[in-house]
C-alpha positions in Angstrom: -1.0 1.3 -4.7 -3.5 -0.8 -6.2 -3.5 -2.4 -2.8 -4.4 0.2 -1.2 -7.4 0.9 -3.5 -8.4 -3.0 -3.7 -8.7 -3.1 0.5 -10.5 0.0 0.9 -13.1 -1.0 -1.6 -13.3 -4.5 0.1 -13.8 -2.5 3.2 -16.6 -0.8 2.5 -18.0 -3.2 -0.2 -21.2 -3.4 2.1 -22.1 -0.1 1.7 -21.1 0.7 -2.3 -18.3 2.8 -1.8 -15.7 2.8 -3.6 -12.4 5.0 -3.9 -13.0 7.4 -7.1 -11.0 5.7 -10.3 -8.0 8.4 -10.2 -8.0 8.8 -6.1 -4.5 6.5 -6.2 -2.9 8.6 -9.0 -3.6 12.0 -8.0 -3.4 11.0 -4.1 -5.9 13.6 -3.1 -7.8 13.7 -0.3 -11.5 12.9 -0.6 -14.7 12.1 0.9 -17.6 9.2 -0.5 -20.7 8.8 0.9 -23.0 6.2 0.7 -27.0 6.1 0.3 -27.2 3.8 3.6 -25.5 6.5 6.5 -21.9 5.7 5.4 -19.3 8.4 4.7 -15.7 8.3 4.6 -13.1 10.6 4.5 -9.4 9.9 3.1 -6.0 11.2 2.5 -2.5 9.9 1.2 1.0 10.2 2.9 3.9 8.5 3.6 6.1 7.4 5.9 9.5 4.6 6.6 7.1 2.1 5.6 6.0 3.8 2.4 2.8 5.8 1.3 -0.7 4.9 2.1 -4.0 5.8 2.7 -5.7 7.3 5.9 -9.8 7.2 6.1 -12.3 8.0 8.6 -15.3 6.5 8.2 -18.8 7.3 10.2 -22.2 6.0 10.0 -24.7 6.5 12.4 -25.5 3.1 13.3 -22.4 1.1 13.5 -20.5 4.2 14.2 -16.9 5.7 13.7 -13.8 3.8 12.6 -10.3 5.5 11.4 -7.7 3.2 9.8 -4.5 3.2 7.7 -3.8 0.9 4.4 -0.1 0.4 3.2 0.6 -0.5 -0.2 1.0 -3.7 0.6 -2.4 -4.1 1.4 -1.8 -4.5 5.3 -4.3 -2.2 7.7 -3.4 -0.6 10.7 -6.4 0.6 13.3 -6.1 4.5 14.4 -7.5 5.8 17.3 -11.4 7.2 16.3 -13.7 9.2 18.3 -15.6 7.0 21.2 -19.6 6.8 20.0 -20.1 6.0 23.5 -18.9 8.2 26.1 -16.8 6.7 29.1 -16.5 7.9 32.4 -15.7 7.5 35.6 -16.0 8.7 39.0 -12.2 8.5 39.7 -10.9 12.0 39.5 -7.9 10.8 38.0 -9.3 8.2 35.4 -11.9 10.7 34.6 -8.9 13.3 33.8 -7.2 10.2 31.9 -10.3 9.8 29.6 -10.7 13.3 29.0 -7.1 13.7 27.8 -7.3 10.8 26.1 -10.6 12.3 23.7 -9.2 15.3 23.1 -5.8 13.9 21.9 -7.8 12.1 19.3 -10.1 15.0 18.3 -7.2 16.8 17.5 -5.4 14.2 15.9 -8.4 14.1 13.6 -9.0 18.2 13.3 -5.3 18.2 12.1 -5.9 15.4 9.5 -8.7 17.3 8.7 -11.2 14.5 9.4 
């Protein structure tokens, strides 16, 4: 687990955040925030490749990123919320990118993100 607490403070190293010293223990979720625009949310599970760590982080500049760390240290990307909007003027891709969003923004609402 100490991993998972060593990437996410190397992830976000830039912006002085750093997962609170008993985060790993208690696996709570939890939020940090940042003086420079940076907040991040995070929770623990687990799963067949063993527990780790889901945040979602959002600053208003470089935008929204969501991300799992293993406790092996390894990072998986998770689909975020689009800070730029697509569209299109097929009907059908239009529909596909619509479906698309709203399966992430529930994904997130049910993470609580």
């Amino acid at each position: 687990m100490n991993k998972i607490r060593d990437k996410f403070n190397d992830t976000f190293a830039m912006w002085r955040i750093k997962l609170p010293a008993d985060a790993v223990e208690r696996r709570e979720r939890g939020m940090c925030r940042s003086r420079r625009q940076m907040t991040v949310r995070y929770l623990f599970g687990e799963n067949e490749k063993g527990p780790y760590l889901d945040y979602y982080a959002r600053h208003r500049i470089m935008g929204e990123s969501h991300a799992r760390i293993y406790a092996d240290g390894t990072t998986k990307p998770l689909p975020s919320r689009r800070t730029v909007f697509i569209i299109s003027n097929d009907p059908k891709e239009a529909e596909r990118l619509d479906r698309e969003a709203e399966k992430v923004e529930k994904m997130l609402q049910e993470k609580g993100f």
